[in-house]
N, C-alpha and C positions, 0 to 999 in steps of 0.2 A: 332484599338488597338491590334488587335490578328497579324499582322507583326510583331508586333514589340515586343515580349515574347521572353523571354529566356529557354529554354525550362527545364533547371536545375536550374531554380531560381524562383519559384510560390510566389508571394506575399502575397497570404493570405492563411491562416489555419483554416477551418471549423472545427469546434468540437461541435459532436455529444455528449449528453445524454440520456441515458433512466432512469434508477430508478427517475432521478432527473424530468423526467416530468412529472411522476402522480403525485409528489407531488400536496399537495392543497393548501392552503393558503398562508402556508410558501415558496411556491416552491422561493421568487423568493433569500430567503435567505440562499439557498442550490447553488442558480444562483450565489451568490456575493462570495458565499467561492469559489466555483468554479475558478468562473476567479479570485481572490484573489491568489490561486494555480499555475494557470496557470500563472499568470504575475510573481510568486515567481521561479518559473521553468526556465522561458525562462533569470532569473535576474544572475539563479547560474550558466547556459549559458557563460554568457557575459555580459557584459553593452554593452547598447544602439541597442539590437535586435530589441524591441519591437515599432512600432508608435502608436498605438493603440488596444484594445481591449473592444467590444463590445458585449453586450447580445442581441438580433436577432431571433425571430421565433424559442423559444428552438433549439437554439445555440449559441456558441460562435464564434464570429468574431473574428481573431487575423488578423491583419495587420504588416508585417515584415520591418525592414527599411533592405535598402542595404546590410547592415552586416548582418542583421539577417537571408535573403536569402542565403548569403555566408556560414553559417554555420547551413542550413536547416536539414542538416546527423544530428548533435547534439541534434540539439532541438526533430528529431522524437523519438528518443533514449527515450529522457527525457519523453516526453508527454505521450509513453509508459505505463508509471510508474507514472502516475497522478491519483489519484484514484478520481471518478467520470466519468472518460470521456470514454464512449460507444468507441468510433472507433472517427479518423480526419484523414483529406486530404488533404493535401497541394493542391492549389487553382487557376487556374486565373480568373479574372472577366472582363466581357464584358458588352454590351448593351443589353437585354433581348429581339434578334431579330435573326431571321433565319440566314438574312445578314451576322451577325457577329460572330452567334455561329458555324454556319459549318463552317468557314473558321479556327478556332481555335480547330475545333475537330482535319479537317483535319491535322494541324498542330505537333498537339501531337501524334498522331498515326503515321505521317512518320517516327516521330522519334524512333519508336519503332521495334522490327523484331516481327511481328505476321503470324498467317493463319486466325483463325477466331476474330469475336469481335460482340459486343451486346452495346448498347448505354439505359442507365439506367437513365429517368428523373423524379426529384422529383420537385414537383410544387408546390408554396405557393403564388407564384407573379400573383394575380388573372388580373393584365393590361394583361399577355402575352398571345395571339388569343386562341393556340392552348394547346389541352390536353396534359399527358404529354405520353401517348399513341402515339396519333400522331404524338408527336415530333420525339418520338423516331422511327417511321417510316419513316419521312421526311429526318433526322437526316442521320440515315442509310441506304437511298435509296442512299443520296451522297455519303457517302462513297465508298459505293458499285460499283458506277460508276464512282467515281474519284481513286480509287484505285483496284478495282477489287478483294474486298476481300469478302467474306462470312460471311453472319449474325449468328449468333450460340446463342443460347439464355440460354441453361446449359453448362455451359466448357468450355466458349470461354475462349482464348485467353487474352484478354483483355475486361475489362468492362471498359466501357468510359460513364461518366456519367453528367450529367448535373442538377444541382439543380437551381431552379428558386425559388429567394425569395430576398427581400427589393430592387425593384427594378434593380434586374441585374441577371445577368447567371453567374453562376459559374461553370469552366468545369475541373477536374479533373478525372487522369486515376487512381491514386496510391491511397488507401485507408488502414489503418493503427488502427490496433486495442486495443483499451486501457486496462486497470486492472476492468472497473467498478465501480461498489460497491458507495459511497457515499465519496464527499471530507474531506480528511482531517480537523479538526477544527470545524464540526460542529454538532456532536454527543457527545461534553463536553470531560474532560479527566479524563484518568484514568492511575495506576499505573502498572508498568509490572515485574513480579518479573524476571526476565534476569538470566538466566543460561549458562554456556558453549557449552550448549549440543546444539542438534539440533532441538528440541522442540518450546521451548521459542521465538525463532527470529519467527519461524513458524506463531506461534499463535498473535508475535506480528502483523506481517503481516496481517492475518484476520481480528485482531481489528482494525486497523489502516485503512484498504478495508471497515470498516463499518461506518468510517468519527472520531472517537476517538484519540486524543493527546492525545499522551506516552509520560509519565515519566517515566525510567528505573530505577529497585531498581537490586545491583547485591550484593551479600552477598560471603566473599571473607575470608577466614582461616590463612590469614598472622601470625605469618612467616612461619606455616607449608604448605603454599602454597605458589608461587610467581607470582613477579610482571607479567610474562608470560602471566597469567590469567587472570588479568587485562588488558593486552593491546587485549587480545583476545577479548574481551569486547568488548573494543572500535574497533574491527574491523566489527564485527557483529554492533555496532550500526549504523557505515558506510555504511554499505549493508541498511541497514532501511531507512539511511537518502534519499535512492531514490523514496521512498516513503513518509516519513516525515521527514522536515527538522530541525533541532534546537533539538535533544533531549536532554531532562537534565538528567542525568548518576550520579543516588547517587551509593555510595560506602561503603557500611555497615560491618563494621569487629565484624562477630559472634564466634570466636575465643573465648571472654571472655566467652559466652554463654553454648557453648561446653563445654568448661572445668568447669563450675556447673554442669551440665547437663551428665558427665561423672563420676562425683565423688560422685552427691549427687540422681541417679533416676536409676530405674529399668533397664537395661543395654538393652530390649527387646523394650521399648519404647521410645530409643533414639529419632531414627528418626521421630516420631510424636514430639515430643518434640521441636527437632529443629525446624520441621515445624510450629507449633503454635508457637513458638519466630518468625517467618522470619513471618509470618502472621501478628504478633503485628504489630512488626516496622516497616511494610510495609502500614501499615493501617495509623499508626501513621504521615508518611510522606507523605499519599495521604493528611490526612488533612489539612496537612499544604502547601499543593501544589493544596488545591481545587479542589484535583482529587477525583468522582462518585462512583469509583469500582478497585476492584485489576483484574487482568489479569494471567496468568498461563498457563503456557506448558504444564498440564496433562493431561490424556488419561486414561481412566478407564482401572485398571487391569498391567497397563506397568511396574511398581514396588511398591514394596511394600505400601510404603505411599498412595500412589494413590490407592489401593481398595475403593468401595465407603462406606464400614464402617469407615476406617480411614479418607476419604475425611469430611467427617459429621461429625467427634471430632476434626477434625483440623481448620473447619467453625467454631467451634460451640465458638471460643475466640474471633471473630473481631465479628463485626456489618456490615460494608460493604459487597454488595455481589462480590461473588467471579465468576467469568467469564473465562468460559474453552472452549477456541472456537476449543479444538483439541479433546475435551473430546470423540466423539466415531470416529475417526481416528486409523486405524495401523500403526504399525511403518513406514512398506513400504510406506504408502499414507500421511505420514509426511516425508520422506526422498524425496519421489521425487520433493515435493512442497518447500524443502530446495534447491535442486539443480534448480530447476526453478527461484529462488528469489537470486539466487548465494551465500548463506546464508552456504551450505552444509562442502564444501572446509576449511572454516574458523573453523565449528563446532566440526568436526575429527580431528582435529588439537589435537596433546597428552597433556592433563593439567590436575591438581589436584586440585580437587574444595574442596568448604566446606562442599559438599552432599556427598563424595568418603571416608571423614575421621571422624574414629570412630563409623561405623557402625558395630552395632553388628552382628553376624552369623547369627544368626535368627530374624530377626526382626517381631515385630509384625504384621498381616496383618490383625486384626479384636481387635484393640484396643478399650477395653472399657471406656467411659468419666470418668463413678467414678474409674479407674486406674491412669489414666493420672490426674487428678485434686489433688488427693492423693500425686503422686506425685511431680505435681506441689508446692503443699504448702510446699516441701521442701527445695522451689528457693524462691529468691528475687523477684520474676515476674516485678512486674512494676519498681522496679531499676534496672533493667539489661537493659528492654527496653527502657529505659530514657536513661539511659548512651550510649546504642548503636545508637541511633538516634539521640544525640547529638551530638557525636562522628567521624557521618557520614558525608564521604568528598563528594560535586556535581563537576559536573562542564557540561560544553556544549559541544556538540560532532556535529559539521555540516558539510552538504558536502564538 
């Protein structure tokens, strides 16, 4: 079998988990969203990549058809940005025997320009003789004397590894590291309040790394703001779909809200104001979307609203909890985690949102509740937020 490889076309894809294997009980329905993920990845790919994909000795088997080899560069890109999977390595498999596995080391490694190299085996296939110690002595001794290179055991060169498990050797040089964290879908879903800024995508990222489906709520000041800000939106939700596919993207015009909330309330506790409306209606449409929790780009301290006395009057209107995965982040260690996720580019982009208009000079940064309630009873509260989440246009955003 190992003549006859292609040396830029490995047929299978080992993929590695860790959080997912202490799981207990349930692990093996953390297993099924998994390759649920993965088979969804390789779908937005291309058709007809995939021949099969199996669960395996905490791992996943992917099997490639022809095409799917042909376009190996794409798929590692994607698997990348899979959340749940530790690290994978394109693949080839043989007979779980000395015979067949040196001849297929040797093979991979001419193709390569090295000095040193080290040979790494993991063992689970208890038919095969030898340790995996030994192998990797056996293993390396040919090398050594069919090519005349040097074992190096930190720094080589190249790690050429071989995993023994469900009856076969798998030998693979190239090993490729994933996002982690737990899949997609199977931590429930929850709401994300979606801002321009650079924040928001941030934070949707982290929920999204902890296995949660987003639903985006974006809150938009037409016509004193433009459609611009809207499609910016949707650009940032495109950057996410590489980690979650299918978001649903409502559209909330607080516009009407504003302008109560400007004419009829203390000019210092607008923006708490605003925020406990975008809180309502946000609550309001996880219910109807069987989403958990709302989600949020804040960070204690980053602007006004965000001190945690106003964070506690602006909780203190929904019932659902509110979930701040950037809460003690600096700007700086959200900004680079925006340009890692290519999130950043889009965020800087110049727009006028609904947070940027009508804010007073001084706003308040230790707003008291019996303030803000006081003046709440001078709004329509629950008809303002009826009409805006009625109001409110969705629609789907995929890769």
């Amino acid at each position: 079998m190992a003549n006859k490889i292609q040396p830029d076309r490995p047929p299978y894809i080992i993929i590695h988990y860790a959080e997912i294997g202490v799981k207990g009980k349930n692990r093996s329905f953390f297993e099924r969203k998994l390759q649920d993920n993965v088979k969804r990845t390789l779908r937005s790919v291309g058709p007809g990549l995939l021949e099969q994909s199996r669960r395996i000795q905490s791992r996943l088997l992917v099997t490639l058809t022809a095409a799917g080899q042909e376009r190996l560069e794409e798929i590692i890109v994607r698997l990348q940005k899979v959340f749940g999977v530790a690290y994978f390595a394109p693949a080839w498999r043989v007979e779980p025997e000395l015979k067949t596995i040196e001849p297929l080391v040797l093979q991979l490694l001419r193709q390569r320009d090295f000095t040193t190299f080290r040979i790494t085996t993991r063992k689970s296939e208890r038919g095969f003789p030898h340790s995996a110690h030994l192998t990797n002595e056996l293993v390396g001794a040919t090398v050594v004397e069919q090519m005349q290179k040097p074992v190096k055991l930190k720094g080589a060169d190249v790690d050429c590894r071989i995993d023994l498990f469900y009856q076969s050797a798998f030998v693979y040089c190239d090993r490729y590291e994933g996002p982690g964290g737990l899949p997609v879908g199977s931590s429930g879903r929850v709401t994300l309040m979606l801002s321009g800024g650079i924040d928001s995508p941030v934070a949707a990222y982290y929920a999204a790394k902890r296995g949660v489906n987003l639903v985006a709520v974006h809150f938009h000041s037409l016509p004193y703001t433009t459609e611009t800000a809207i499609e910016k939106i949707r650009q940032l939700i495109r950057v996410l779909n590489d980690y979650q596919p299918r978001i649903k993207l409502y559209l909330v015009a607080l516009t009407p809200i504003q302008q109560e909330i400007l004419v009829n309330t203390d000019e210092k506790l607008r923006v708490v104001l605003y925020r406990r409306f975008m809180f309502r209606i946000t609550e309001e449409i996880a219910r109807r979307e069987g989403a958990q929790a709302i989600i949020t780009g804040e960070s204690i301290g980053q602007v006004a609203s965000q001190t945690i006395e106003n964070m506690a009057v602006i909780d203190d209107c929904i019932k659902l909890p509110v979930l701040r995965p950037l809460i003690g982040f600096d700007k700086n260690e959200i900004i680079d985690q925006a340009v890692r996720i290519e999130s950043y580019d889009i965020s800087i982009q110049p727009h006028v949102d609904c947070c940027t208009l009508f804010v007073p000079k001084h706003p308040a940064t230790r707003a008291r509740l019996e303030d803000v309630l006081a003046n709440e009873r001078r709004l329509s509260v629950a008809e303002l937020v009826e009409t805006a989440v009625s109001t409110a246009e969705y629609e789907i955003i995929d890769q």
